[in-house]
C-alpha positions as a printed NumPy array, in Angstrom:
array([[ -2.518,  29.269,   1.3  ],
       [ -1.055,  25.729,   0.472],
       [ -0.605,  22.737,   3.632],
       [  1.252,  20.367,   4.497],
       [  0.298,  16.781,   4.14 ],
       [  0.476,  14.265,   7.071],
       [ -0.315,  10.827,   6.727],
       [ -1.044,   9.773,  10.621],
       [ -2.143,   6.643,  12.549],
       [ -1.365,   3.975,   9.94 ],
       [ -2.805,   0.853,  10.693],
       [ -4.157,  -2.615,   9.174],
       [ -5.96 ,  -5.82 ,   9.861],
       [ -5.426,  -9.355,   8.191],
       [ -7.763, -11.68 ,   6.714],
       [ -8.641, -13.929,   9.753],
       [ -7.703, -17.059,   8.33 ],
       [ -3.594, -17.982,   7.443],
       [ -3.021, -20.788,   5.578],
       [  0.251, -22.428,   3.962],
       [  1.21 , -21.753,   0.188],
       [  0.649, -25.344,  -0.303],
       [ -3.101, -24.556,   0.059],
       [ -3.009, -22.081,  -2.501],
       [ -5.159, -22.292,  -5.625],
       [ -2.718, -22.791,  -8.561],
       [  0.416, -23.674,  -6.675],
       [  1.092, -27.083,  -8.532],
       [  0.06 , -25.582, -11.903],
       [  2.738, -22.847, -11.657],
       [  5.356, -24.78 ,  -9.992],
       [  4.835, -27.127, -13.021],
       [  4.122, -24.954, -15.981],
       [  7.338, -22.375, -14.992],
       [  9.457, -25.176, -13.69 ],
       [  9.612, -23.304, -11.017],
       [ 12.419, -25.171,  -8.319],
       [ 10.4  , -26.004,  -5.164],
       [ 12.389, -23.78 ,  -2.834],
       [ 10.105, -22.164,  -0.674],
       [ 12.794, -20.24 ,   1.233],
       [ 14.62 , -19.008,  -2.293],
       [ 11.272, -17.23 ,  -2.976],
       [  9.678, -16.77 ,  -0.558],
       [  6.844, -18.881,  -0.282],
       [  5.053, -18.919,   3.558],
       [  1.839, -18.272,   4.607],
       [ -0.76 , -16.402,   3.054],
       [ -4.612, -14.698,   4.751],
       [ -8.208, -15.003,   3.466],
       [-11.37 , -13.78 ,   4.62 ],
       [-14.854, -13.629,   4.152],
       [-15.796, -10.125,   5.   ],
       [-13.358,  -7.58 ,   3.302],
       [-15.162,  -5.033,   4.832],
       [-15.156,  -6.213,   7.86 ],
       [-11.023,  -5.855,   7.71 ],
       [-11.363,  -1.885,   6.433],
       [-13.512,  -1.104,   9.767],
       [-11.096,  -2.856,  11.633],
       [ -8.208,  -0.94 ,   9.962],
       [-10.231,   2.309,  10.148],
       [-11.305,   2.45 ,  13.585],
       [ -7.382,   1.647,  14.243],
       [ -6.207,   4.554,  11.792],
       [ -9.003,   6.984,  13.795],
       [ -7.67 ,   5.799,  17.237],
       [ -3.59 ,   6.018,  16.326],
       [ -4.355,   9.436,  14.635],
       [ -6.684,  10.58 ,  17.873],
       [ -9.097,  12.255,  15.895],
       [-12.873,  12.532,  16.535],
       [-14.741,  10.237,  13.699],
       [-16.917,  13.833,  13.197],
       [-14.172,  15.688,  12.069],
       [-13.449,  13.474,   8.996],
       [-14.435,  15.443,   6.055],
       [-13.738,  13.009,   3.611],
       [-13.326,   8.888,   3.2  ],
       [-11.237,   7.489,   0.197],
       [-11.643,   4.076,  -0.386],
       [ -9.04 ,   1.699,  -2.844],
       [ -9.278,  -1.136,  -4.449],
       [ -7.099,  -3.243,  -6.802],
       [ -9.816,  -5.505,  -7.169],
       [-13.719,  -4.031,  -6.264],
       [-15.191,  -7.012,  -3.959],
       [-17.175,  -9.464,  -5.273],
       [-20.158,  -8.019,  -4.158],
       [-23.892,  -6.912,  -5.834],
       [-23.488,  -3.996,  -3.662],
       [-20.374,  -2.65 ,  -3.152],
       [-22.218,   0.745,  -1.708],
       [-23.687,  -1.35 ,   1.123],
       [-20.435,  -1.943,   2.289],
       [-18.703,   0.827,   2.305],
       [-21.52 ,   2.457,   3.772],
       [-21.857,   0.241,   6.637],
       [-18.188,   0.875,   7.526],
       [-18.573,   4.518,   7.236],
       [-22.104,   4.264,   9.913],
       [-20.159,   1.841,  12.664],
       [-16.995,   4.168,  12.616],
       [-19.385,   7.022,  13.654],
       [-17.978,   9.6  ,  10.188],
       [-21.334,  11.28 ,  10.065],
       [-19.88 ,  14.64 ,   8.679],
       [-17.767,  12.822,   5.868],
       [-18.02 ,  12.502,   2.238],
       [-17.295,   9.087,  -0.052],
       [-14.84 ,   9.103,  -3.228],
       [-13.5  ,   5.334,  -4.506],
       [-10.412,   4.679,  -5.933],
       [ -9.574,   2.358,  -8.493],
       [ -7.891,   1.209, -11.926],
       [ -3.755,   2.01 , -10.589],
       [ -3.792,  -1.969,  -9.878],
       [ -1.705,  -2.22 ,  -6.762],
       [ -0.69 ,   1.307,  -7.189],
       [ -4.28 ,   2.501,  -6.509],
       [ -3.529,   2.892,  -2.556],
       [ -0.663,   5.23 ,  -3.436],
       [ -2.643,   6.935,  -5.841],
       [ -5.263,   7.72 ,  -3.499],
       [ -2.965,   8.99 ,  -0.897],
       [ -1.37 ,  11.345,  -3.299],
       [ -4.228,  12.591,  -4.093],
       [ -5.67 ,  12.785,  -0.583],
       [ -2.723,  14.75 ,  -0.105],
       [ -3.328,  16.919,  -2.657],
       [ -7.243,  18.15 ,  -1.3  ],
       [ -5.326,  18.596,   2.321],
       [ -2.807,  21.302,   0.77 ],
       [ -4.881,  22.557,  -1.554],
       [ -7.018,  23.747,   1.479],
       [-10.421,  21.721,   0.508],
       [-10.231,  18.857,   2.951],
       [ -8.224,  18.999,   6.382],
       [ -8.735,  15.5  ,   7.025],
       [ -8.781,  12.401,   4.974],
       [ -9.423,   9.269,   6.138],
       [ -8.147,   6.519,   3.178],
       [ -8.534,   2.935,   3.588],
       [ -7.584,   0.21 ,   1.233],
       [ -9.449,  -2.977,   0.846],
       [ -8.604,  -6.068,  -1.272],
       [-10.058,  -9.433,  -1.187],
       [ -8.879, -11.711,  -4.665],
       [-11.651, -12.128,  -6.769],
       [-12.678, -16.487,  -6.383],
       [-12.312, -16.292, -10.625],
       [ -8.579, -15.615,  -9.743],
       [ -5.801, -18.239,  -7.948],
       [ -3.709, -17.115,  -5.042],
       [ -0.456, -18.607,  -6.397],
       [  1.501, -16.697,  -9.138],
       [  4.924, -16.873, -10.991],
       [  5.63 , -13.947,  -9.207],
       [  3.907, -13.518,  -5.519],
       [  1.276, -15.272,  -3.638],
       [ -1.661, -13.459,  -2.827],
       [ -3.679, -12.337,   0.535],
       [ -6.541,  -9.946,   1.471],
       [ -6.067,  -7.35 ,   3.93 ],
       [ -7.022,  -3.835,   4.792],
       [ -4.857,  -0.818,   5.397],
       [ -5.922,   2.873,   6.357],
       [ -4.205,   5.849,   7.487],
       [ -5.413,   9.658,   7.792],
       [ -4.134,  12.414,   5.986],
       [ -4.318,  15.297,   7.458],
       [ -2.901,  19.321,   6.588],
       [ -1.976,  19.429,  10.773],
       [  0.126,  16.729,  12.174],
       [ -1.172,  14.546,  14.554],
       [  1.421,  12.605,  16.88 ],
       [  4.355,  11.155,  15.557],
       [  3.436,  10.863,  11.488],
       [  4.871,  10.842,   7.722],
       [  5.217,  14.255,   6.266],
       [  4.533,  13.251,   2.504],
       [  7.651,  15.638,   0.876],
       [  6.602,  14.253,  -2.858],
       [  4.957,  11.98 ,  -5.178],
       [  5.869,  10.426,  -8.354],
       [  2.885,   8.614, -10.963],
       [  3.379,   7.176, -14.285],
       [  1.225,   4.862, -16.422],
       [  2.516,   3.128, -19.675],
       [ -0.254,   2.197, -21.85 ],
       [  1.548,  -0.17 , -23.853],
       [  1.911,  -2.208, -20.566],
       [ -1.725,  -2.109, -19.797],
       [ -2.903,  -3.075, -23.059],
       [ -0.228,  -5.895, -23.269],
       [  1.145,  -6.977, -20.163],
       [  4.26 ,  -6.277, -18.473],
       [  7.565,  -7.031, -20.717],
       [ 10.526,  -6.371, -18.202],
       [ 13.33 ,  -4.331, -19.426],
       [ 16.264,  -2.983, -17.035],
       [ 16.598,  -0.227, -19.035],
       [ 13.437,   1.181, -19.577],
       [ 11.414,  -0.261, -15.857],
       [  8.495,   1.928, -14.946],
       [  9.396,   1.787, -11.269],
       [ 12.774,   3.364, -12.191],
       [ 11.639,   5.676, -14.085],
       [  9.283,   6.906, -11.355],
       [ 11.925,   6.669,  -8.422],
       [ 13.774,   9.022, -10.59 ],
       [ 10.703,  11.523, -11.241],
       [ 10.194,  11.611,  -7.462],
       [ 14.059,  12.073,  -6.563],
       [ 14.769,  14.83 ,  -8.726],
       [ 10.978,  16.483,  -8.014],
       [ 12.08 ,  16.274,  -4.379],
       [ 15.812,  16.847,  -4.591],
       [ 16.514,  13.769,  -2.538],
       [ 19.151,  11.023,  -3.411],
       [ 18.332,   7.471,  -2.926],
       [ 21.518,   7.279,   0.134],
       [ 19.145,   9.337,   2.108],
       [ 16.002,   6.856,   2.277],
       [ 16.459,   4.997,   5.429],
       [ 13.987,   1.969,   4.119],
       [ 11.962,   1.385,   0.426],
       [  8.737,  -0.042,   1.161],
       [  6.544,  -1.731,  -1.7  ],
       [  4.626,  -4.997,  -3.109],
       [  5.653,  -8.407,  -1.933],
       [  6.513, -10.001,  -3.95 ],
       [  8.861, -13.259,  -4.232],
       [ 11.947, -11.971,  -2.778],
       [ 14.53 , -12.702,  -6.345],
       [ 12.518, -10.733,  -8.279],
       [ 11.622,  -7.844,  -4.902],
       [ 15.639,  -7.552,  -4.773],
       [ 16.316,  -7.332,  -7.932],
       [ 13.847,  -4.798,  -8.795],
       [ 14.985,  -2.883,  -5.916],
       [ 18.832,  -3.19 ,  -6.538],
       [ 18.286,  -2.016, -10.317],
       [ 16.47 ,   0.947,  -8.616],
       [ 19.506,   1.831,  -6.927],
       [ 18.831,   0.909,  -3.208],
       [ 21.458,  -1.376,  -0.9  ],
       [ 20.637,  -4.285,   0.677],
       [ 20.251,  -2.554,   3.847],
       [ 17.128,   0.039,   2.664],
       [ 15.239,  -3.069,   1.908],
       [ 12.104,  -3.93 ,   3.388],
       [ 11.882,  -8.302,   2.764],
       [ 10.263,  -9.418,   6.373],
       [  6.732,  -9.485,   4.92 ],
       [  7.122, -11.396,   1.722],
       [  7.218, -15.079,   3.507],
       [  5.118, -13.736,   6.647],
       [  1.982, -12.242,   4.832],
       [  2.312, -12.629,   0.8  ],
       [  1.347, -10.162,  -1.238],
       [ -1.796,  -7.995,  -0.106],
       [ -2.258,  -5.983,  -3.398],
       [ -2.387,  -2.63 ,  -3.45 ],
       [ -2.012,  -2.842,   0.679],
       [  1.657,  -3.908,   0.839],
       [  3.53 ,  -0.983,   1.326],
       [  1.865,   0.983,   3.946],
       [  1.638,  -2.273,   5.651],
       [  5.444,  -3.009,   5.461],
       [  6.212,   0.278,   6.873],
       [  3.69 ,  -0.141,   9.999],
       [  5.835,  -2.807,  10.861],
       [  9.239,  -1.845,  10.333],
       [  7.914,   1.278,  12.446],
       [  6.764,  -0.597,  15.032],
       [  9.679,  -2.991,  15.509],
       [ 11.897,   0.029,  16.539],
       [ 12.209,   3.679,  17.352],
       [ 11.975,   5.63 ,  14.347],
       [ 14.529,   8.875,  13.986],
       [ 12.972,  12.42 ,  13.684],
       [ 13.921,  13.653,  10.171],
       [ 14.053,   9.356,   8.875],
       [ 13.258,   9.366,   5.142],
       [ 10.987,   6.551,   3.202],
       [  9.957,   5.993,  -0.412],
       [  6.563,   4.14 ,  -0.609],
       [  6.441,   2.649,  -4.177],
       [  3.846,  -0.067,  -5.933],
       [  3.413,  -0.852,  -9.409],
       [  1.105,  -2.27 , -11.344],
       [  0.365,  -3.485, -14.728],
       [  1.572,  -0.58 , -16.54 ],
       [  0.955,   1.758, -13.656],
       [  3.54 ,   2.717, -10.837],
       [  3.293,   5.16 ,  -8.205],
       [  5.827,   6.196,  -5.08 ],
       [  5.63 ,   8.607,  -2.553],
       [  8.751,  10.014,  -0.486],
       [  7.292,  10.427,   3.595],
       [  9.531,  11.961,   6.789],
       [  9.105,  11.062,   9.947],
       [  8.268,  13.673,  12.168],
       [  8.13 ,  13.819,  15.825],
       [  5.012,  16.365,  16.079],
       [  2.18 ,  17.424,  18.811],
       [ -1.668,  16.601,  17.939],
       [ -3.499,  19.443,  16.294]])
């Protein structure tokens, strides 16, 4: 018998300290090496979060995921964690462990996620998704966490980065008002990951998975009511998006200035927002999407307006 798959109670948590991009490591070097112009409301550029405990952030976000989703920590049969980056940590078991003890999931089993880049989150939803129709998990508690490595600056030529902590269940029973994930689209291009990212129009791995998951689904891009995914400085986030075929209007840009860009967080993250600065529509499609170096992922999720299993 295959499931549905919900993705309920979506929820996240900061790094407790903001600071301006003019405190970022590497600002001046990039503004100066790119000649970048020093127009911080052209790109972009606002405030960005750090912390000290990422961990701290994923219990946060998962005991917020748990409550949204009203399910009983016990009945978690399995915890995905993601990372872009794995913390810089001599233990990284410790950690997740403790967060898995003070959320009370007794009864649940550990996987990790890594290696999609900022497309890991995705990846591990999708694939969440996949045990919770295949039958072999009914609930699925995934939670990404990603603190920048201190060998690596905040500021780049192309977003300015902050750590943060998303997590959301996925369930085969709705649970509230959730996402019904319709479809999922993954691609990796090894040339990419070997040798970095050479933009092409023609040939962009995002586009090429936004058109894997339309035609997989049957959906056309007029139908998604909002595109959520990485934030990144807002030129190069609308262009990427308008080359993908989306309006001005199915944009998602709020975040980009507000929070920076929280790795392989950023899309679930946009759409908790946008959801909770209005009344979403029964029936209201989204596309998900991050990419990567050389990997991409994107997800297409409809609201529904269901009961709690």
């Amino acid at each position: 018998m295959t499931h549905e798959a919900y993705v309920c109670g979506v929820q996240y948590q900061l790094g407790e300290l903001n600071h301006t991009y003019l405190d970022a490591s590497g600002f001046q070097e990039i503004l100066t090496g790119q000649k970048l112009p020093d127009m911080p409301d052209l790109w972009g550029w606002g405030t960005f979060y750090t912390t000290e405990d990422v961990y701290e952030l994923g219990r946060v976000a998962g005991k917020k995921a748990l409550e949204a989703s009203g399910i009983d920590p016990v009945d978690v049969d399995l915890t995905i964690f993601a990372y872009c980056y794995l913390p810089d940590t001599d233990d990284p078991y410790q950690g997740s462990g403790r967060i898995l003890k003070e959320l009370g999931l007794t009864r649940t089993l550990l996987e990790g996620q890594t290696l999609m880049g900022c497309a890991t989150l995705l990846s591990a939803v999708h694939t969440a998704a996949q045990l919770a129709r295949a039958g072999i998990h009914r609930n699925i508690l995934v939670i990404g966490i990603d603190k920048v490595p201190k060998t690596i600056t905040r500021f780049w030529d192309y977003a300015l980065y902050s750590d943060a902590a998303v997590a959301c269940l996925v369930s085969s029973s709705p649970r509230g008002k959730c996402l019904r994930l319709v479809g999922s689209a993954r691609r990796v291009n090894l040339d990419e990951i070997v040798n970095g990212v050479r933009f092409n129009a023609k040939n962009a791995l995002h586009i090429k998975v936004l058109g894997d998951l339309m035609s997989d689904t049957g959906c056309g891009i007029p139908q998604i009511s909002r595109v959520f995914n990485n934030n990144v400085y807002l030129p190069i986030k609308s262009q990427k998006d308008l080359l993908a075929g989306f309006k001005k209007a199915q944009m998602f840009l709020d975040n980009v200035s507000r929070i920076g860009h929280c790795l392989t967080c950023d899309s679930l993250i946009n759409f908790c927002d946008y959801a909770a600065s209005r009344e979403l529509a029964a029936g209201e499609r989204f596309v998900f999407q991050a990419d990567g170096t050389g990997c991409c992922a994107a997800s297409l999720l409809q609201w529904e307006t269901g009961s709690y299993a």
